[in-house]
Phi, psi and omega in degrees: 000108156317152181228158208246149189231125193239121176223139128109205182295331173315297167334306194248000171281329177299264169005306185272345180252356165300321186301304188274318190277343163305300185290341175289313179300343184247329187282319176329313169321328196277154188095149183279042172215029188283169199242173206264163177219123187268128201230131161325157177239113174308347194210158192037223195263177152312127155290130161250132165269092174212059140270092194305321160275028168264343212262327187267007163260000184260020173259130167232143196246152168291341196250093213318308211269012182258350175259335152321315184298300196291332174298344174284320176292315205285296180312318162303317181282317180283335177307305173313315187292322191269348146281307210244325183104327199209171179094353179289342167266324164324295188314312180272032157273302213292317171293303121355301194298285202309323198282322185252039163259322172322308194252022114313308155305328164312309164289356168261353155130037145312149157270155167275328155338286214294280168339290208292318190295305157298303207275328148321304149326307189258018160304293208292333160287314190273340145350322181256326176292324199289321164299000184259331178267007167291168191203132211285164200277104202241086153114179177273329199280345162281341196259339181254001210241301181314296171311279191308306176291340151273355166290024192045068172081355219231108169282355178271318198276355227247318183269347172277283189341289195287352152308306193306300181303341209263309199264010182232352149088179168345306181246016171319178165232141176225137189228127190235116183231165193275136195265158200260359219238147175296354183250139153303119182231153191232096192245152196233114194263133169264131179091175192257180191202123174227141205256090214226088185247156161020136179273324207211126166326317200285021177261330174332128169251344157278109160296346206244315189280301207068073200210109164252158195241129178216113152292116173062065193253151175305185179205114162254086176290095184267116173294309187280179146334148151226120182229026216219098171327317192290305156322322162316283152341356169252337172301295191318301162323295163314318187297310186293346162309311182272341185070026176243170191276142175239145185259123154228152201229106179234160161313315168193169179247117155199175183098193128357298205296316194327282191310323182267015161285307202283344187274349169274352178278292165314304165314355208042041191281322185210131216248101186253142142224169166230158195195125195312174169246111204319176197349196187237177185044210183320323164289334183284325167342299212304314193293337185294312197298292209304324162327328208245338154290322227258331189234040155081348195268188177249103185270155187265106169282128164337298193283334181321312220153289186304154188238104184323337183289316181284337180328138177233159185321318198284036187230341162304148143260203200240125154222153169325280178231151160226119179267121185233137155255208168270318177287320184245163113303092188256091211295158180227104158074052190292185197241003157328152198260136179319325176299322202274319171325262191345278245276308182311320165305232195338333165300300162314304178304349186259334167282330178285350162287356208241352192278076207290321224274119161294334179297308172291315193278331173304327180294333194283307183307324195267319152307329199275308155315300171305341175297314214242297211263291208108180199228135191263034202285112222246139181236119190265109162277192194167162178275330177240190175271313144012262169341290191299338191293290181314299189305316192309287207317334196264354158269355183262329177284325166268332166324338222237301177316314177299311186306320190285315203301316182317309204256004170205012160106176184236182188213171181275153193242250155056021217035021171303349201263295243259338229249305217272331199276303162331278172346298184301342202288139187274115188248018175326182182097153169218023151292193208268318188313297186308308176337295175310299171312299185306329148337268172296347167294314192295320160317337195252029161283303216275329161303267192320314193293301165326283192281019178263337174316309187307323194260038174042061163236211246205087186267337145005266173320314205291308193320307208271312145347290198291300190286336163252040176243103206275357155325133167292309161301001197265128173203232193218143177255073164000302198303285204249343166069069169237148178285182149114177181300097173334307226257318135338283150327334183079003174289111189208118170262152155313144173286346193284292164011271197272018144265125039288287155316333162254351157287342187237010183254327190281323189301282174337294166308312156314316181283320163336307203296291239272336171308137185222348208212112188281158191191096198232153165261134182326085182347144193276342193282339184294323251276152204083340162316198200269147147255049194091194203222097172225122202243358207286139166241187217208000000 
């Protein structure tokens, strides 16, 4: 396949103009009075929008080397989002903003080394400014103030989140999916719950549900297969001994043992279910052990040994209730001792820290709940699909935003922190390097000055407004477009948010400013053309 070589100024004026038409299209957004973007579909209606990472993954530009551009912002923006949750439209303003105040100097002979080299540095100040001014998440009206302000504002989604954190806590799952109903509806599973339902319907004890319910029941955590009835029989014994109902949870049931489960079920001898064991391979080990901490048993493993025959009831575990469907599981109120929970919980929590893979950790995230917290699941109605899509987006942005505000504290939000930070930062000097910090102070501006445009005022005046108040929280509230304390206010970013969003907003820029030389492929109507325009002597 022929290629096409972009050199020189040709390069970083495409790049810069790749660059403005992403970031004009993502910066509309921002703020609560930011404006909505309607974005084609190849299939069904327009998406309406004013999520800014809705806006910046569906843009692709015709013009290969002006989509290089905008594919670098773009790429600063999901990062953010995928760390942090939230900030994908702050990274690309704050990457915009540096990339063209940069390559202004740049054209006049700055270096760019020397430039990057200041916006690193003072990344790295304002980062410590900002965890120093941070302030830890006090309560539900901070988890809802958090919540209302990355929902754009949407005081409904802002106060069911925070009901949601309040009843599954800190280290809950909250799952957000699209709903069938004109109401947001929110249910919350008690216990932990996997998704496992029944080997056979004839375990129902509601015939009208197809649902059984076993009070205060034995748990038989098994790993491997059962296939062998006879084995079975001595468990069996015991149980109808004790009058209590028994759950086994195994890789499968089938065969023979399968059939004298369901005929003792039936007979009413034993009041039995079975039930698959959640996921597979290595994950599936885990979810058994973590099953046999929450509920106190001893499980029967593969490498162990154990002989299924030998089991005795007190090798079980316990729980109040177990709820079963055709889909699910629910153990309710297991009888592990709180010391073995904590200690199983740290454990996970130190593989979710230790993990690169995103994939392992959300699964990691999703045991660690069913362990400790529980799991919470919002099915987001709406009158139209249209609808139910933009909201779902403005419920995974505050669902996210919170979570981040939880694990590393919050800031006054309305881009003031980013504003008062800029401000701090020492931009003495008249190399290139202080260029480059002054560079990112003028940048870190450019959010409050943004989101006071959007709700159409002068944002200069608000900055300067803003600025002759020497409080840290005091800044301008978009919203009702009042002065006063941010913090007060329910105006609130997470820290995490926005250090995320200006590290992967400096990092992108910086690989712009240092960029000279584009590598694009040639339009097929071209091919055989000029191969660009390298003019280089030599």
């Amino acid at each position: 396949m022929t290629k096409q070589l972009t050199f020189d100024t040709d390069a970083r004026d495409a790049l810069a103009r790749g660059v403005e038409k992403l970031a004009r299209a993502v910066v509309s957004t921002l703020g609560p009075k930011g404006r909505c973007a309607v974005l084609d579909k190849s299939w069904g209606g327009p998406n309406v929008t004013k999520d800014g990472h809705s806006v910046a993954k569906d843009v692709e530009l015709a013009d290969k080397t002006e989509n290089l551009g905008a594919a670098l912002v773009k790429e600063a923006a999901v990062k953010t989002s995928e760390r942090a949750g939230d900030g994908t439209t702050t990274a690309t303003l704050l990457a915009w903003s540096i990339h063209r105040d940069a390559l202004r100097h740049l054209s006049v002979g700055a270096s760019p080394a020397a430039i990057i080299r200041g916006l690193r540095a003072g990344a790295a100040e304002v980062r410590d400014y900002l965890r120093k001014n941070a302030k830890q998440v006090r309560g539900n009206a901070d988890i809802q103030a958090i919540a209302t302000v990355a929902s754009n504002n949407d005081a409904a989604i802002g106060r069911i989140l925070a009901d949601a954190f309040a009843k599954v806590g800190e280290d809950g799952v909250i799952t957000i999916d699209e709903g069938k109903s004109l109401e947001t509806e929110v249910k919350v599973v008690e216990g932990m719950q996997f998704d496992r339902g029944f080997l056979s319907p004839h375990f129902a004890t509601n015939a009208d549900t197809l649902e059984a319910v076993l009070e205060n029941a034995y748990i038989l955590v098994h790993e491997d297969k059962i296939s062998s009835a006879q084995k079975l029989l001595p468990l069996l014994e015991q149980a109808k001994e004790a009058g209590a109902p028994l759950l086994i949870i195994a890789e499968d049931v089938e065969g023979e043992a399968l059939a004298t489960l369901v005929l003792n079920k039936m007979r009413g001898i034993v009041e039995v279910c079975a039930v698959k064991a959640p996921g597979y391979g290595d994950r599936r080990k885990e979810m058994l052990r973590d099953i046999a901490t929450l509920t106190a048993a001893m499980p029967v493993m593969k490498d162990s040994g154990q002989d299924l025959e030998k089991v005795r009831l007190q090798d079980l575990g316990r729980a109040r209730k177990v709820l079963v469907n055709n889909n699910e599981t629910t153990i309710v109120e297991g009888a592990g001792r709180k010391a073995d929970v904590e200690a199983r919980a740290a454990l996970i929590r130190r593989q979710i820290e230790e993990t690169t893979s995103d994939y392992d950790r959300e699964k990691l995230e999703e045991r660690l709940a069913r362990l400790t917290g529980g799991i919470a699941q919002i099915a987001v109605g709406g009158a139209t699909e249209t609808e139910v899509k933009e909201k779902k987006a403005r419920f995974e942005d505050a669902r996210n935003a919170t979570q981040a505000a939880i694990e590393e504290g919050i800031l006054p939000g309305g881009g003031v922190a980013l504003l008062r930070a800029g401000q701090a930062l020492a931009c003495d000097g008249e190399d290139d390097e202080a260029l480059g910090r002054r560079i990112l102070a003028r940048a870190l501006a450019r959010p409050l000055r943004t989101i006071a445009a959007n709700a159409g005022l002068d944002g200069a005046v608000v900055a300067r407004n803003v600025l002759r108040e020497k409080k840290f929280a005091y800044g301008f509230n978009a919203l009702n477009e009042k002065y006063g304390d941010l913090l007060e206010m329910g105006v609130i970013d997470p820290v995490k948010v926005t250090r995320t969003a200006l590290e992967n907003a400096v990092s992108v820029a910086c690989t712009l400013i240092s960029t000279d030389c584009l590598v694009t492929e040639l339009p097929k109507e071209d091919e055989g053309d000029d191969q660009g325009d390298y003019d280089a002597d030599f």
